[in-house]
C-alpha positions as CSV (number, residue, x, y, z in Angstrom):
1,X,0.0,0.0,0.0
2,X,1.0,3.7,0.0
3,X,2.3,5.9,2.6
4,X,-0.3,7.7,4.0
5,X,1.9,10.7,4.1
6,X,2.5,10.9,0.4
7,X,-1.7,10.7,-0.2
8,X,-2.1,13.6,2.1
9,X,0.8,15.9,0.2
10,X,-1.4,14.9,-3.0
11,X,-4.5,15.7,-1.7
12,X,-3.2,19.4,0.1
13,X,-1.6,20.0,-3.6
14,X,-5.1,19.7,-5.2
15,X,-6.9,21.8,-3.1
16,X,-8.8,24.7,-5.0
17,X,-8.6,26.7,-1.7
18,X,-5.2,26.2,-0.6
19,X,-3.8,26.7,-4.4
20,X,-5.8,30.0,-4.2
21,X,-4.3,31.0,-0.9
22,X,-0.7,30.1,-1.9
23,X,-1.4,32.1,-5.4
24,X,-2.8,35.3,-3.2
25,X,0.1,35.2,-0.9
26,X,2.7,34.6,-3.9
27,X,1.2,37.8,-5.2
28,X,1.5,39.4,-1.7
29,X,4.8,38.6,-1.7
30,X,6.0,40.2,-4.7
31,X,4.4,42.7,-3.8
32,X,5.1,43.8,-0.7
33,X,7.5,41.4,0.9
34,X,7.3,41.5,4.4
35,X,6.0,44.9,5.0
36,X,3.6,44.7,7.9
37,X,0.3,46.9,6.3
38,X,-3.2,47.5,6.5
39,X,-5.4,45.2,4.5
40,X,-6.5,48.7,2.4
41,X,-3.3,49.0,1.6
42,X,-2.9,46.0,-0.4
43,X,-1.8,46.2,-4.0
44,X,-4.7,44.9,-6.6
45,X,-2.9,42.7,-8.1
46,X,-3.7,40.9,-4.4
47,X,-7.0,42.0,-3.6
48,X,-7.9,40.6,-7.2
49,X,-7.2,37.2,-6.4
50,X,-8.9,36.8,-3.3
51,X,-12.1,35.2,-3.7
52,X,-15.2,37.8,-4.2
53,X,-13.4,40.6,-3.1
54,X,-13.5,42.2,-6.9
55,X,-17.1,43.2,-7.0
56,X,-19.5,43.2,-11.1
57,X,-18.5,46.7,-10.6
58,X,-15.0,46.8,-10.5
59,X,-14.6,47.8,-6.6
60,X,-13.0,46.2,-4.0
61,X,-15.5,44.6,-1.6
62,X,-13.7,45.3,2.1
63,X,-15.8,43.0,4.1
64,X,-14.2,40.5,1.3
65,X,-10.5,41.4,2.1
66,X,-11.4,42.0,6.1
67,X,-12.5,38.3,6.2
68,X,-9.2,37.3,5.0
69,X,-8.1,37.8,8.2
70,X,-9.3,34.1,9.0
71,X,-5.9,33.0,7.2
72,X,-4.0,34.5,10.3
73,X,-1.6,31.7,11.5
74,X,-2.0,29.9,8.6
75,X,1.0,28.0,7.4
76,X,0.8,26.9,3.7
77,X,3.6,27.3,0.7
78,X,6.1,28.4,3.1
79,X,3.9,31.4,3.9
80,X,2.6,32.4,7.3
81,X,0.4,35.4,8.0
82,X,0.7,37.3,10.8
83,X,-1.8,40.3,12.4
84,X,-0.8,43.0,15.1
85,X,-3.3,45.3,16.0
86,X,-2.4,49.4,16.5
87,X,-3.3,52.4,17.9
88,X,-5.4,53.3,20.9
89,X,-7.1,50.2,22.2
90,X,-10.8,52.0,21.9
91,X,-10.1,52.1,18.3
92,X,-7.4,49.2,17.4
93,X,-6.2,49.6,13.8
94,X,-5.2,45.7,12.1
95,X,-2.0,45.1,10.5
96,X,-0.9,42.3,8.6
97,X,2.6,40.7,7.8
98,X,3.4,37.9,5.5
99,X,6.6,35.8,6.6
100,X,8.2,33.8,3.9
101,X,10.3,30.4,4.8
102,X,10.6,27.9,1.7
103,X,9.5,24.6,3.0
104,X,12.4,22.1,3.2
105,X,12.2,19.3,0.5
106,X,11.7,16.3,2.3
């Protein structure tokens, strides 16, 4: 039989949503690196590949980009994304940091 641990690597490397993460923080990283930002301050090239956030009329839909904070922690394509929140703590302003290690071939 097959190793488990290969079918899972095949089955992560299929997965609509996880390609489309690792494809929107790609773009994230070419363009910005790992500048720490607000999520209005992301380039379009990002915001356009993030799922619904590019509206029939050509806006930007924020509650689309703002729920991409669900992603915080996540670890996939050697990415991790990170959130740090400033400001007064009445009014906390979120910031978000993409770290990039490559994954180690195994």
């Amino acid at each position: 039989m097959r190793d488990p641990v290969d079918r899972i690597a095949e089955i992560k490397a299929a997965d609509p949503k996880r390609r489309t993460l690792i494809a929107v923080f790609d773009q994230w990283w070419e363009s910005h690196r790992d500048l720490s930002l607000k999520a209005q301050d992301l380039d379009h090239a990002v915001v356009s590949l993030i799922p619904g956030a590019i509206t029939r009329e050509s806006t930007v839909s924020r509650q689309k980009v703002a729920r991409f904070e669900a992603h915080v922690g996540t670890r996939v394509g050697g990415y991790v994304l990170s959130k740090d929140e400033r400001g007064p703590p009445s009014k906390p302003v979120a910031h978000y940091k993409l770290s990039y290690q490559p994954e180690e071939p195994q």
